[in-house]
PDB file of N, CA, C, O and CB in Angstrom:
ATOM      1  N   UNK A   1       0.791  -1.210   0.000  1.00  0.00           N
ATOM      2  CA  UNK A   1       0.000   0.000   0.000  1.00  0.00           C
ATOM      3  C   UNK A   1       0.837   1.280   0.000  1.00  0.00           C
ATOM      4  O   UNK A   1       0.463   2.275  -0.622  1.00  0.00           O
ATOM      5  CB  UNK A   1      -0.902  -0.005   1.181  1.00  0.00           C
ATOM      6  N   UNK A   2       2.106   1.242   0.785  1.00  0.00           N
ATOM      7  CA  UNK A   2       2.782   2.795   0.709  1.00  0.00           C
ATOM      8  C   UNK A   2       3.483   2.879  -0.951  1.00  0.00           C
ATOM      9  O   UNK A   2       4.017   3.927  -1.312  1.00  0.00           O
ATOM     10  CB  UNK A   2       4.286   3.008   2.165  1.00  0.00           C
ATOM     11  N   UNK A   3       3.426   1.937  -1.676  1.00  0.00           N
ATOM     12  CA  UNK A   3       3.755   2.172  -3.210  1.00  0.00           C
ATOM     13  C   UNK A   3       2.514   3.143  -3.736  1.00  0.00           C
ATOM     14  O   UNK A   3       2.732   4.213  -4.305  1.00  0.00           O
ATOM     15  CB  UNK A   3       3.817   0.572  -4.152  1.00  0.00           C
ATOM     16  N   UNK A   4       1.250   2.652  -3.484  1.00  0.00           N
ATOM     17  CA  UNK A   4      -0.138   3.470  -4.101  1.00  0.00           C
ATOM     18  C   UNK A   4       0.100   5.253  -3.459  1.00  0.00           C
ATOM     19  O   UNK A   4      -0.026   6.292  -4.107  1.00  0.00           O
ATOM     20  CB  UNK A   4      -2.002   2.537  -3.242  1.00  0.00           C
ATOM     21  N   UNK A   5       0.436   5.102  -2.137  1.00  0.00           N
ATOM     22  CA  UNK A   5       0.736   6.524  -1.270  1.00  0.00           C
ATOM     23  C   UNK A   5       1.931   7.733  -2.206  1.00  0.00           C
ATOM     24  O   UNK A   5       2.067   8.915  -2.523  1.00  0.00           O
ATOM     25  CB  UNK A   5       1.648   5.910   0.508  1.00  0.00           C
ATOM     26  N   UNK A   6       2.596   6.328  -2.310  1.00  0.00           N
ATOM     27  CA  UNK A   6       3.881   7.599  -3.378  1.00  0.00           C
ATOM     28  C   UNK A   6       3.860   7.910  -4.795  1.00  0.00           C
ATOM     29  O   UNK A   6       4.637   8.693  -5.341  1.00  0.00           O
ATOM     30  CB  UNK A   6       5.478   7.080  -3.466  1.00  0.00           C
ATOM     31  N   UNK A   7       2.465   6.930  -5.649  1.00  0.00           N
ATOM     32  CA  UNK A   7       2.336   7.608  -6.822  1.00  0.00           C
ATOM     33  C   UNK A   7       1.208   8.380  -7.300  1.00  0.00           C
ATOM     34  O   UNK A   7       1.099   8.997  -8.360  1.00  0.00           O
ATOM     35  CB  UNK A   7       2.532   6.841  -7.618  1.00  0.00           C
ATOM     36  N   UNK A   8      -0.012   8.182  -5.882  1.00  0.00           N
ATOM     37  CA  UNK A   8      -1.126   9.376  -5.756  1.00  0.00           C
ATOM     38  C   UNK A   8      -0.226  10.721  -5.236  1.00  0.00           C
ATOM     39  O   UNK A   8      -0.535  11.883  -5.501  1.00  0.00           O
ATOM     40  CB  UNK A   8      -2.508   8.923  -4.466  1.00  0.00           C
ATOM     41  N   UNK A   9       0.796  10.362  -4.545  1.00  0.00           N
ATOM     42  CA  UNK A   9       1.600  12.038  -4.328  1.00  0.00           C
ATOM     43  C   UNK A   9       1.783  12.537  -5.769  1.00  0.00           C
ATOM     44  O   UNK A   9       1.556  13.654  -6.234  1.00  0.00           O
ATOM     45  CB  UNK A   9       3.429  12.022  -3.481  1.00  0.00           C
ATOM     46  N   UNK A  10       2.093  11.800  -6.160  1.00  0.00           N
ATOM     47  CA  UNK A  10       2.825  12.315  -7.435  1.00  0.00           C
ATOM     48  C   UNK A  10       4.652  12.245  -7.486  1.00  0.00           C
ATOM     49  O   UNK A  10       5.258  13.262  -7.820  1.00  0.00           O
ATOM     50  CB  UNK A  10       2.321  13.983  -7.553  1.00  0.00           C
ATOM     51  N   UNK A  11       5.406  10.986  -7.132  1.00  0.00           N
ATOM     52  CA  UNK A  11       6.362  11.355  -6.587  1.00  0.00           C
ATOM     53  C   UNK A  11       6.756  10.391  -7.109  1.00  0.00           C
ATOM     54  O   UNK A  11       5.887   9.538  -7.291  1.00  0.00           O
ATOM     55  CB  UNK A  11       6.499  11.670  -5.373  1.00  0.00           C
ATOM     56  N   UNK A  12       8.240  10.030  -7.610  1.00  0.00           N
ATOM     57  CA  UNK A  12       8.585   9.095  -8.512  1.00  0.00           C
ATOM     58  C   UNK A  12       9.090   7.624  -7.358  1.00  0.00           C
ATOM     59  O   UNK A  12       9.832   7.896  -6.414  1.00  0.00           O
ATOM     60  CB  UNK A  12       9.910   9.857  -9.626  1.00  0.00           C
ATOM     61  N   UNK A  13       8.706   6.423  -7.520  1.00  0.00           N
ATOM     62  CA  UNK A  13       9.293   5.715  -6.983  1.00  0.00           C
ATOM     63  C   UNK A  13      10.754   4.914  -7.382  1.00  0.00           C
ATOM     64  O   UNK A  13      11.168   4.192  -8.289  1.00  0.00           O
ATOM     65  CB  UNK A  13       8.422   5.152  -6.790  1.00  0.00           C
ATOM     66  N   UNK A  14      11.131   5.357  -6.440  1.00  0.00           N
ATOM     67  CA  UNK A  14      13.058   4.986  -7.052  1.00  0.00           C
ATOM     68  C   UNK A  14      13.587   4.647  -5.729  1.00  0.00           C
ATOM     69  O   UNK A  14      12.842   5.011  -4.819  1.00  0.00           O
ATOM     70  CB  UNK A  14      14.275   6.634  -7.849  1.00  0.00           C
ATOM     71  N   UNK A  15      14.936   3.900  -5.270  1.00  0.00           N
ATOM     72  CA  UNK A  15      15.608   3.502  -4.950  1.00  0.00           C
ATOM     73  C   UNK A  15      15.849   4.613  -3.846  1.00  0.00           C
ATOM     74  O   UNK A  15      15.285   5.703  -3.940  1.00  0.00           O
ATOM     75  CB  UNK A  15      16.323   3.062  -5.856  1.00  0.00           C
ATOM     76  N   UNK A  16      16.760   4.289  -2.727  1.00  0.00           N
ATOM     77  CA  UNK A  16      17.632   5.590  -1.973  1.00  0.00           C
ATOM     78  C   UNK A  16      19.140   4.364  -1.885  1.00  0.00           C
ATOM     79  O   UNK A  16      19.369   3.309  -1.292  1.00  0.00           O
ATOM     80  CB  UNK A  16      16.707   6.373   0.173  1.00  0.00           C
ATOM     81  N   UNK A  17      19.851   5.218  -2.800  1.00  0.00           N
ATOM     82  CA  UNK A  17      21.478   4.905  -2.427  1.00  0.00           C
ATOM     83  C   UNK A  17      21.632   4.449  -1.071  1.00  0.00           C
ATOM     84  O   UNK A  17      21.008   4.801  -0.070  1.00  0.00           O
ATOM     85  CB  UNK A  17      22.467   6.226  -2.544  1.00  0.00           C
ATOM     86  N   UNK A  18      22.698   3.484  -1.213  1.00  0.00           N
ATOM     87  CA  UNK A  18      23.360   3.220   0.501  1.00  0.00           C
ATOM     88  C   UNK A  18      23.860   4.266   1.041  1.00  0.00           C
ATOM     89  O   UNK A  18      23.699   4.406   2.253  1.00  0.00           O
ATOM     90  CB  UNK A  18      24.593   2.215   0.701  1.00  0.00           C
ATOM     91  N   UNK A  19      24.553   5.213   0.327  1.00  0.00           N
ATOM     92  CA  UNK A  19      25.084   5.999   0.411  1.00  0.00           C
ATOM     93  C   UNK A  19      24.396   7.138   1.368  1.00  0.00           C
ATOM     94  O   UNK A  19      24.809   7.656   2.406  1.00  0.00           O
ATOM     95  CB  UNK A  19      25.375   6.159  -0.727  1.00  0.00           C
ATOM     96  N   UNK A  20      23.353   7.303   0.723  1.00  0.00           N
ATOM     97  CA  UNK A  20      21.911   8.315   1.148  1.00  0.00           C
ATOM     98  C   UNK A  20      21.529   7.912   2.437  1.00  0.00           C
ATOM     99  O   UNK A  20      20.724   8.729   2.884  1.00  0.00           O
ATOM    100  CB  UNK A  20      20.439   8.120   0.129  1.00  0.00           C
ATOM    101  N   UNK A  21      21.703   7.236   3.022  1.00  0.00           N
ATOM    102  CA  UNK A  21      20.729   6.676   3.867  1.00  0.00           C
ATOM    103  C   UNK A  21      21.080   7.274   5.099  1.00  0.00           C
ATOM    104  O   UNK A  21      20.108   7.817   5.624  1.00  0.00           O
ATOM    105  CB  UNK A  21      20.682   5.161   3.906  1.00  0.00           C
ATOM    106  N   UNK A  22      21.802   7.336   5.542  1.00  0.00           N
ATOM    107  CA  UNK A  22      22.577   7.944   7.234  1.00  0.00           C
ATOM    108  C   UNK A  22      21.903   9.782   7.163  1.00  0.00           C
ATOM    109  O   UNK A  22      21.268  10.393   8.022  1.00  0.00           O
ATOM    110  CB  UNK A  22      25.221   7.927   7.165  1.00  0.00           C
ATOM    111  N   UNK A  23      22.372  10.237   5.782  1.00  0.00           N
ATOM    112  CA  UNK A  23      21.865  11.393   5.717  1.00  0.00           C
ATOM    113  C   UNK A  23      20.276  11.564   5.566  1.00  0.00           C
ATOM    114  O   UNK A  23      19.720  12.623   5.856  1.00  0.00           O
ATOM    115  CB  UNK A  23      22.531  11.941   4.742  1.00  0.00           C
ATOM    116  N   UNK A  24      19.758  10.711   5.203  1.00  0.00           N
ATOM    117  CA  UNK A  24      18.423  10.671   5.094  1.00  0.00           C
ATOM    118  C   UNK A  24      17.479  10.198   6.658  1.00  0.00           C
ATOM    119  O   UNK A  24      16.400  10.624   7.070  1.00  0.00           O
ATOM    120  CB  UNK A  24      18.241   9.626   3.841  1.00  0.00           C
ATOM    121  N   UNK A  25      18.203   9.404   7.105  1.00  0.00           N
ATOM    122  CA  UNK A  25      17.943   8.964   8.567  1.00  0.00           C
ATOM    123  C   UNK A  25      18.443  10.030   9.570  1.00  0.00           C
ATOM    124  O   UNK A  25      17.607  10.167  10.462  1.00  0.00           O
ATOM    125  CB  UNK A  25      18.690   7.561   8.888  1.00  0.00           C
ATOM    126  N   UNK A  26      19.623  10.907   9.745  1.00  0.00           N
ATOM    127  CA  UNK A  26      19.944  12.225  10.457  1.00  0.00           C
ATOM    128  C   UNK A  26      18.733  13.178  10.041  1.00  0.00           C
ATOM    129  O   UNK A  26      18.539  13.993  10.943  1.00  0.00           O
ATOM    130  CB  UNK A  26      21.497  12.882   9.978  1.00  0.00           C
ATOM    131  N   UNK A  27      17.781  13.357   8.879  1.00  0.00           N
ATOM    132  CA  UNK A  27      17.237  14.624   8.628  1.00  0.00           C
ATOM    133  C   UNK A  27      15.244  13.881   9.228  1.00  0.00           C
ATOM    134  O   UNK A  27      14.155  14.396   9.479  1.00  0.00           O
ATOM    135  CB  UNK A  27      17.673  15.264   6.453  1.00  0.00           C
ATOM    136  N   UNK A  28      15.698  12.779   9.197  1.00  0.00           N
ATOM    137  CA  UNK A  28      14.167  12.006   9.607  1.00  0.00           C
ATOM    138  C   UNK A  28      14.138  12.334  11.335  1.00  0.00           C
ATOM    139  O   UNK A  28      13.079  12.575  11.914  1.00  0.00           O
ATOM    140  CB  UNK A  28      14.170   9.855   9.211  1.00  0.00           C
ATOM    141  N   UNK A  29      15.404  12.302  12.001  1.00  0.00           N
ATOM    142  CA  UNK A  29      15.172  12.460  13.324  1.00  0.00           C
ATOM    143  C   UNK A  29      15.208  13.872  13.723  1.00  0.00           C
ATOM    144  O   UNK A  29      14.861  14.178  14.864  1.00  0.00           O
ATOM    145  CB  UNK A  29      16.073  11.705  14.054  1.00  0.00           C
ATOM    146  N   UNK A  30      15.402  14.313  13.306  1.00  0.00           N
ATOM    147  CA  UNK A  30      15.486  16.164  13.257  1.00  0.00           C
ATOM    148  C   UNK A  30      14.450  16.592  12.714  1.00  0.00           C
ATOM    149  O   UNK A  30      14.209  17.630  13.329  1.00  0.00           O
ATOM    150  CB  UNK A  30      16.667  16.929  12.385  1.00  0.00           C
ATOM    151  N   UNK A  31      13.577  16.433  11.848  1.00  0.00           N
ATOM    152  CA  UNK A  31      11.943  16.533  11.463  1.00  0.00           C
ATOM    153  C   UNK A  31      11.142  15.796  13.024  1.00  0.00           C
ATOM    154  O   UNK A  31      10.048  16.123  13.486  1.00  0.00           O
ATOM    155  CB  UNK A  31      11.523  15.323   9.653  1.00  0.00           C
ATOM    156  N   UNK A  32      12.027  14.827  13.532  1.00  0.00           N
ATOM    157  CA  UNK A  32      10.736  14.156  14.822  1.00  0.00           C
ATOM    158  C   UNK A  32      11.272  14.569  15.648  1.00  0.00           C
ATOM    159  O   UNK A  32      10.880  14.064  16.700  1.00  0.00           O
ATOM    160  CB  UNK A  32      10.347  12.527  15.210  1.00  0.00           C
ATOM    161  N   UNK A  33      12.283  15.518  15.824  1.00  0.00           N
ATOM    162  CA  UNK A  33      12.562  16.502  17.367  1.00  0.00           C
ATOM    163  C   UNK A  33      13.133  15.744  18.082  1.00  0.00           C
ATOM    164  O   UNK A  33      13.068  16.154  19.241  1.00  0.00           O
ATOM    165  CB  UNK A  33      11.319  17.074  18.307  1.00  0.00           C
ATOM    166  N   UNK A  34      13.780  14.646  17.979  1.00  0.00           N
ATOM    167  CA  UNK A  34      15.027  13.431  18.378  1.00  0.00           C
ATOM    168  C   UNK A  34      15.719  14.013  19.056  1.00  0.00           C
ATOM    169  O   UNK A  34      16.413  14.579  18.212  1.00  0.00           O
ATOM    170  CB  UNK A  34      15.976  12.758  17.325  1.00  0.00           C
ATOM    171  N   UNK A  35      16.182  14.408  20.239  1.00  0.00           N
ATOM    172  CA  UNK A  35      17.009  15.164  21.160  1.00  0.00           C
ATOM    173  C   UNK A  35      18.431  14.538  20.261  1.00  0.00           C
ATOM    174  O   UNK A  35      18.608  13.419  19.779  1.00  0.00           O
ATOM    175  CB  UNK A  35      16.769  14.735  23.098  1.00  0.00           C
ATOM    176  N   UNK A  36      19.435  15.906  20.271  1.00  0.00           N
ATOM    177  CA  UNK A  36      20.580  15.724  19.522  1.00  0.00           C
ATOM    178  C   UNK A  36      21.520  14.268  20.118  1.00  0.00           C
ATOM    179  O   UNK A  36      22.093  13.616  19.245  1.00  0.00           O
ATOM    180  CB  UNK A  36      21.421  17.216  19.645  1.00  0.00           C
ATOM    181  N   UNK A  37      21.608  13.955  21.105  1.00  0.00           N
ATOM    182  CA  UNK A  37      22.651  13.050  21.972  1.00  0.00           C
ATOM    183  C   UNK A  37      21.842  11.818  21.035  1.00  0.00           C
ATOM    184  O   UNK A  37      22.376  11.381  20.015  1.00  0.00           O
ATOM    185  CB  UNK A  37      22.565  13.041  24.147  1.00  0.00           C
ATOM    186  N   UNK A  38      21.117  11.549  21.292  1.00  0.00           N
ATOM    187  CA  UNK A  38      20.251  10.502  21.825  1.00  0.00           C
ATOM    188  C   UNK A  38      20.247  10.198  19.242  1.00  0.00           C
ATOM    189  O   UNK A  38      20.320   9.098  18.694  1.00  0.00           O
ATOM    190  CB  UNK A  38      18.091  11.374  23.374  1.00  0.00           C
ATOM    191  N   UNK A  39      20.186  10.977  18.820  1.00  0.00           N
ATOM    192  CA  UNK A  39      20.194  10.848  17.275  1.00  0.00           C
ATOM    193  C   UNK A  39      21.328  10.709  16.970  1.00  0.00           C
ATOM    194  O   UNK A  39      21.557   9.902  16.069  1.00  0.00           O
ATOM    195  CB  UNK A  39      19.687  11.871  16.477  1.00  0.00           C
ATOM    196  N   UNK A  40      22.580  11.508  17.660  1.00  0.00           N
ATOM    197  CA  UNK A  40      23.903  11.085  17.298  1.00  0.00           C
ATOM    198  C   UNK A  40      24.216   9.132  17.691  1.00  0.00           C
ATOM    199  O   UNK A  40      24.821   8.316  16.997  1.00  0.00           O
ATOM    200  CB  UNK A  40      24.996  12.270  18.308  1.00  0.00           C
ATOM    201  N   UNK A  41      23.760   9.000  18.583  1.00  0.00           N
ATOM    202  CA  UNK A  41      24.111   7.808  19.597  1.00  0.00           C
ATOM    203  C   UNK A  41      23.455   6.662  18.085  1.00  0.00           C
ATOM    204  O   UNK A  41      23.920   5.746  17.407  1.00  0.00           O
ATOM    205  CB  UNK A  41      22.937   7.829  21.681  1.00  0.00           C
ATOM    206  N   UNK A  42      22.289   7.352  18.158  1.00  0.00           N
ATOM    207  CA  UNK A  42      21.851   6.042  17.162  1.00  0.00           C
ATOM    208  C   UNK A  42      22.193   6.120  15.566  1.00  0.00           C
ATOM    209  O   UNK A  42      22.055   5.048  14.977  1.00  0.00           O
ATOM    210  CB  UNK A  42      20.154   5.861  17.219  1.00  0.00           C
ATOM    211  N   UNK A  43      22.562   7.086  14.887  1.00  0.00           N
ATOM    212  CA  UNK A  43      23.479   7.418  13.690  1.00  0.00           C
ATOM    213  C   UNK A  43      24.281   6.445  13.995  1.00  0.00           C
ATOM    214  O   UNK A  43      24.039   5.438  13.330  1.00  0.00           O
ATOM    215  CB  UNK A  43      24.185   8.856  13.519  1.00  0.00           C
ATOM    216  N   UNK A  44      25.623   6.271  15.146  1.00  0.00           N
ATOM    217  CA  UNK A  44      26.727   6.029  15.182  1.00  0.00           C
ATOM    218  C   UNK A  44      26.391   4.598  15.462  1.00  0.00           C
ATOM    219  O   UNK A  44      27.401   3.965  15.154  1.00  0.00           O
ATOM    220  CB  UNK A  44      27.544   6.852  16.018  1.00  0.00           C
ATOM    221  N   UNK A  45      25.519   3.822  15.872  1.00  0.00           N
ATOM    222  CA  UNK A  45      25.122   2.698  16.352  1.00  0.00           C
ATOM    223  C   UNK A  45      24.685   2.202  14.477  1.00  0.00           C
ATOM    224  O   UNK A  45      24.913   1.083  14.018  1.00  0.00           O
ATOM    225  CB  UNK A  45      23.766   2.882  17.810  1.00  0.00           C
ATOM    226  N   UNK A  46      24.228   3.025  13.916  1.00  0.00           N
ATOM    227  CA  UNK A  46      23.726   2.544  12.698  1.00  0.00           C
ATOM    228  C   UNK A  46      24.837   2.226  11.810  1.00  0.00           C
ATOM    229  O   UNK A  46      24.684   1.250  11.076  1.00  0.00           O
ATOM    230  CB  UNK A  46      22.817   3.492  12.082  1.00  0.00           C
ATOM    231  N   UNK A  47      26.130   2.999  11.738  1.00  0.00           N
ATOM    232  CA  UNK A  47      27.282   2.611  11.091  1.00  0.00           C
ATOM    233  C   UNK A  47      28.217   1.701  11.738  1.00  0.00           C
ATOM    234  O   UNK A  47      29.355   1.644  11.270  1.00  0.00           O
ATOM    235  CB  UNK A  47      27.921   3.670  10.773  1.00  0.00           C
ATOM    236  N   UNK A  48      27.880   0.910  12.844  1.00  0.00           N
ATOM    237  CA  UNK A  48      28.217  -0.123  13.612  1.00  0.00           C
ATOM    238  C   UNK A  48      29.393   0.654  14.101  1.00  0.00           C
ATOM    239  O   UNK A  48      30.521   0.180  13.971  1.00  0.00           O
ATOM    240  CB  UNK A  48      28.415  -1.560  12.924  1.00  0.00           C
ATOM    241  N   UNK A  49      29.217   1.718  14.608  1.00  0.00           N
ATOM    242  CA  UNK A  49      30.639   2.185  15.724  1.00  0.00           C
ATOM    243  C   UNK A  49      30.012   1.436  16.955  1.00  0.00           C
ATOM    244  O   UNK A  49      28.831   1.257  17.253  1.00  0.00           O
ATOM    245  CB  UNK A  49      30.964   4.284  16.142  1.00  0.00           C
ATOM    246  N   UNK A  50      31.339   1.001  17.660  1.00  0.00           N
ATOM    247  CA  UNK A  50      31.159   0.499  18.782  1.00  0.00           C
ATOM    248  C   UNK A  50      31.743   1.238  19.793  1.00  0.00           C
ATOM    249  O   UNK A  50      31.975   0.686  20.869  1.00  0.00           O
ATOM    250  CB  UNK A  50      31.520  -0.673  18.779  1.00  0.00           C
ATOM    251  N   UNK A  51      32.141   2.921  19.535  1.00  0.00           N
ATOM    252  CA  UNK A  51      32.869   3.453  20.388  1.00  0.00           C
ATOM    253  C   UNK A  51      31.904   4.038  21.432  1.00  0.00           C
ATOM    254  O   UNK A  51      30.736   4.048  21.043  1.00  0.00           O
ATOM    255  CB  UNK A  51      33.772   4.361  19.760  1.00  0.00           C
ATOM    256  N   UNK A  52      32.115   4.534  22.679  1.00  0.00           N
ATOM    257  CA  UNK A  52      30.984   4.959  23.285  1.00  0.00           C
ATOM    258  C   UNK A  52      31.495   6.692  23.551  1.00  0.00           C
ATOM    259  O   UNK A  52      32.666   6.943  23.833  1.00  0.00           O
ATOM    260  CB  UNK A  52      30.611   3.908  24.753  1.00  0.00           C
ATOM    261  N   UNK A  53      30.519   7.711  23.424  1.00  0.00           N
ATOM    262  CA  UNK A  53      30.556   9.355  23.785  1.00  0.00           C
ATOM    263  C   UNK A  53      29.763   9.292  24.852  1.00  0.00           C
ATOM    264  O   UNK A  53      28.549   9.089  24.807  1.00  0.00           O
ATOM    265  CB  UNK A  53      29.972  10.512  22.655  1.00  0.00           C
ATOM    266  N   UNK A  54      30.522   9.489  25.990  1.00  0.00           N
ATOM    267  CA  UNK A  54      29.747   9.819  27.263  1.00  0.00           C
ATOM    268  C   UNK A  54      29.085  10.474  27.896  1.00  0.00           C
ATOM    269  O   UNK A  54      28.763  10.115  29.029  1.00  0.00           O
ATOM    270  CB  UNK A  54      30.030   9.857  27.813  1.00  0.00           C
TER     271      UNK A  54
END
């Protein structure tokens, strides 16, 4: 069903690069008001850092 959602928008359905994705996931949590710590923590968890910022 979210395929029918993106071509009644009017909006082309295509792919998002691997590449795209971290930047596209940083601008999704910043549209939902993601307290900064707490969006960095999970960015860095998403590129499998295992380092910890305290």
């Amino acid at each position: 069903m979210p395929v029918l959602r993106v071509r009644r928008a009017g909006l082309r359905l295509r792919g998002i690069p691997l590449r795209n994705t971290r930047h596209m996931c940083g601008s999704l949590l910043v549209a939902l008001k993601v307290h900064s710590k707490a969006a960095q923590r999970k960015l860095s968890e998403a590129m499998g850092g295992s380092r910890t910022d305290g």
